[in-house]
C-alpha positions as a printed Julia matrix, in Angstrom:
221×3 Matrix{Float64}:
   5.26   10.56  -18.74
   5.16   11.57  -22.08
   8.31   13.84  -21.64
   9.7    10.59  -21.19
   8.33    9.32  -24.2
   9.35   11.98  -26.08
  13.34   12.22  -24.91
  13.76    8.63  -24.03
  14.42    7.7   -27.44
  15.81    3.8   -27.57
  15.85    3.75  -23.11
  12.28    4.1   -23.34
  11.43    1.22  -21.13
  14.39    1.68  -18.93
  13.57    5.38  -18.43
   9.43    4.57  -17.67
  10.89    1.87  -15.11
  12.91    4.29  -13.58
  10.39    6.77  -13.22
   7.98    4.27  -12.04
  10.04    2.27   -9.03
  10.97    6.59   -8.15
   7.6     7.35   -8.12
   6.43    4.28   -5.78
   9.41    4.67   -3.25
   8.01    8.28   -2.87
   4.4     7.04   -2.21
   5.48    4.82    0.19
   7.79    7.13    2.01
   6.31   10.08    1.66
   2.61    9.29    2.74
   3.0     8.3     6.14
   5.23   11.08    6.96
   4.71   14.32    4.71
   0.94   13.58    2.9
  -0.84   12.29    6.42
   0.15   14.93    8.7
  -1.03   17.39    6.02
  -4.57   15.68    7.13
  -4.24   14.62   10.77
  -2.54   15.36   14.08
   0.14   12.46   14.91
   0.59   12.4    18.83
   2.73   10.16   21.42
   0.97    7.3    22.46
   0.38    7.87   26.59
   2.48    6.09   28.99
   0.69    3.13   30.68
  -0.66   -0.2    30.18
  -1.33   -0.63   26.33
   1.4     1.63   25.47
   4.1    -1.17   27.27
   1.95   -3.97   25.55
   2.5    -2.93   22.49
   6.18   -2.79   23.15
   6.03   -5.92   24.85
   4.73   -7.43   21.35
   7.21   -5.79   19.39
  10.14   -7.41   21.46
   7.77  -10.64   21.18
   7.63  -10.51   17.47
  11.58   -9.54   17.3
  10.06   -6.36   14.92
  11.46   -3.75   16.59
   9.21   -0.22   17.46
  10.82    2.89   17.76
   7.79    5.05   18.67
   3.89    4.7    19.05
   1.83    7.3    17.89
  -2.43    8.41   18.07
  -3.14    9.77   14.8
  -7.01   11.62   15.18
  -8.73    9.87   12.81
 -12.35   10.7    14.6
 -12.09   14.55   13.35
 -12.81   13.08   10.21
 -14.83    9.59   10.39
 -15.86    7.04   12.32
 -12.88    4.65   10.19
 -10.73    2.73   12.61
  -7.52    1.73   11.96
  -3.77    1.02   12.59
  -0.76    0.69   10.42
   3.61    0.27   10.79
   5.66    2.57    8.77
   9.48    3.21    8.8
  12.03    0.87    8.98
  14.4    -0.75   11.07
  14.94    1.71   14.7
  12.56    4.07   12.78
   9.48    2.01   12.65
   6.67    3.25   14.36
   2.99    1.48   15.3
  -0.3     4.12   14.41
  -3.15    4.18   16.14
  -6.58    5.56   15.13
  -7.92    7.06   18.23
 -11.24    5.29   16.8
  -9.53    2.7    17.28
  -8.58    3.09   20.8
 -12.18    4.08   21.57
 -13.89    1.27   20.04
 -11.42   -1.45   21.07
 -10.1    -3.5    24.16
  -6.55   -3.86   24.57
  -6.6    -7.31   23.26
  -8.16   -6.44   20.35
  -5.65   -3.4    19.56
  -2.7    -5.96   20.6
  -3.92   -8.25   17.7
  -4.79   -5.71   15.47
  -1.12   -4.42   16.26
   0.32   -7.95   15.38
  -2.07   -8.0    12.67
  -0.16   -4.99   11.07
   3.73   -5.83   11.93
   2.49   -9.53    9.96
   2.69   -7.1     7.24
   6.21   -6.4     8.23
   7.16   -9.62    9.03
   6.32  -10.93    5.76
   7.79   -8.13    3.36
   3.89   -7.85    1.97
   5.03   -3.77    1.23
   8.06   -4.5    -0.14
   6.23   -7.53   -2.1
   3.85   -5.37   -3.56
   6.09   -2.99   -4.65
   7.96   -5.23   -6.67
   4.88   -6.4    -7.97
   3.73   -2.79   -9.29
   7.4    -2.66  -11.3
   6.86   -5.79  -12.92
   3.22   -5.23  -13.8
   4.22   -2.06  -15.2
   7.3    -3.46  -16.79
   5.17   -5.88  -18.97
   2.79   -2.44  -20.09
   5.9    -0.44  -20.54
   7.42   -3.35  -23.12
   4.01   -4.09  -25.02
   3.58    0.21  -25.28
   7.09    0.04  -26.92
   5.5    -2.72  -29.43
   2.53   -0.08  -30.35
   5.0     3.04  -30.25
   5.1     5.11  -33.33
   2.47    2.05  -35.42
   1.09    4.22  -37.57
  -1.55    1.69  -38.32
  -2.41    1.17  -34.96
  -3.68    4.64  -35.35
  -5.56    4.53  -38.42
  -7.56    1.35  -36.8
  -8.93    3.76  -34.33
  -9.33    6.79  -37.04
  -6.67    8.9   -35.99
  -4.75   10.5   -38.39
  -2.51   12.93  -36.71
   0.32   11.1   -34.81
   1.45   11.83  -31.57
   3.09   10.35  -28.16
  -0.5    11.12  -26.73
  -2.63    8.98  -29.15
  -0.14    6.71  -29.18
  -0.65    6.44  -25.45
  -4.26    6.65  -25.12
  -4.83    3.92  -27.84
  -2.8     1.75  -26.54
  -4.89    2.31  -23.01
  -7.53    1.38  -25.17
  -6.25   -1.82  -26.51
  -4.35   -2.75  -23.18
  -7.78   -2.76  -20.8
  -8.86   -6.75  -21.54
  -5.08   -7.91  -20.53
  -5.48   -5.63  -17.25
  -8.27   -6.92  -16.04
  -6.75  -10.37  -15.48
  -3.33   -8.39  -13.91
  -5.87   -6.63  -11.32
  -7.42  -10.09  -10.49
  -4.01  -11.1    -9.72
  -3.07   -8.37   -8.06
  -6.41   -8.48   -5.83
  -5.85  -12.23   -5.07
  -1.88  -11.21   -3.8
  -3.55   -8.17   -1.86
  -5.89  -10.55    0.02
  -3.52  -13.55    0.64
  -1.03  -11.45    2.32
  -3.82  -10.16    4.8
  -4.17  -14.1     5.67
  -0.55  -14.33    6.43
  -0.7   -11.3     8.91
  -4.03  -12.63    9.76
  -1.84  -16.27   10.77
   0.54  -13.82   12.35
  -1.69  -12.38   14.89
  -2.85  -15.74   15.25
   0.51  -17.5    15.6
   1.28  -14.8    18.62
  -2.08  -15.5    20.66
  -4.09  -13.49   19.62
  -6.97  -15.35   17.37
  -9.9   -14.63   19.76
  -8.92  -10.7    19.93
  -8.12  -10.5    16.12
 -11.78  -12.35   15.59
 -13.76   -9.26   17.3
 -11.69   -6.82   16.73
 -12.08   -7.45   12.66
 -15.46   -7.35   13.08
 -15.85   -4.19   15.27
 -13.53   -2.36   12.39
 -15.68   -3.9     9.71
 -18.72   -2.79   11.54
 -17.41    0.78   11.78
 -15.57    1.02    8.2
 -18.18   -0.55    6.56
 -20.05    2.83    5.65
């Protein structure tokens, strides 16, 4: 980032932006299929009852599931969980084998819709766009502080650099953040109500119930 600072010149906030909605597609792609298997062994789902379930709520949901895979969470914790990555004909359901363990079908099935909610309502997508424009709005007020000498001085710093620039401005910017991350927590927990009302809307309210609390009884440590 301060590379950028440095050779941006007058695009500095286009250039940050850039970098920043670059750097978030790669998170988002690159997790779930490069940083995860670094971690974890990802393995086909086994033919039989929940595996055609699963399916069975995919063609329900019209979100369509290309694959279904175990991922061995246990080698490392207790944690249960499930998630959908990929898009469109690439999308594929996870399973924690925790999960699998710990859960009926029913419960996995609503945990399942639970997760393609998520899809459903565009909550990644959402909160990516989110991230820009919260960064957009830091980006534009660091361009306000950007070579203010006095800004500087306030905090006794008399050699001027892209650095201090940055790290005063940090400084200055943490009371307007906090509000941003309230925000930003109260979007978070919204959109797991609306897959919540997903699973629901599908028939599966008494499964989601217990299943939440088995995974909150396992994840809680």
């Amino acid at each position: 980032m301060l590379w950028i600072i440095h050779a941006a010149g007058p695009a500095l906030i286009p250039s940050l932006i850039g970098f920043s909605v670059v750097m978030i597609l790669l998170v988002n792609l690159l997790i779930p299929v490069v940083i995860l298997p670094l971690f974890f062994t990802f393995s086909d789902l086994e033919d039989g009852e929940l595996k055609t379930a699963i399916f069975a709520e995919s063609e329900k949901t019209g979100i369509p599931v290309s694959q279904i895979k175990v991922i061995d969470g246990s080698k490392r914790s207790s944690h249960s969980n499930a998630f959908v990555t990929g898009f469109g004909s690439f999308r594929k359901v996870v399973l924690f084998d925790t999960l699998i363990k710990s859960h009926t079908q029913d419960q996995i099935l609503a945990v399942v819709n639970h997760e393609l909610g998520h899809v459903a309502h565009y909550h990644i997508l959402k909160n990516a766009v989110m991230s820009v424009v919260h960064l957009t709005i830091m980006f534009a007020l660091f361009s306000l502080c950007l070579n203010n000498k006095e800004l500087l001085l306030s905090f006794g710093i008399n050699h001027s650099s892209a650095f201090m620039y940055l790290l005063s401005f940090m400084t200055i910017y943490e009371p307007f953040n906090f509000p941003m991350q309230f925000f930003n927590m109260y979007i978070i927990r919204r959109a797991e109500y609306e897959a919540d009302a997903y699973a629901v809307k599908y028939n599966h309210a008494q499964g989601l119930k217990s299943g939440l609390i088995i995974l909150f009884k396992h994840n809680k440590g």
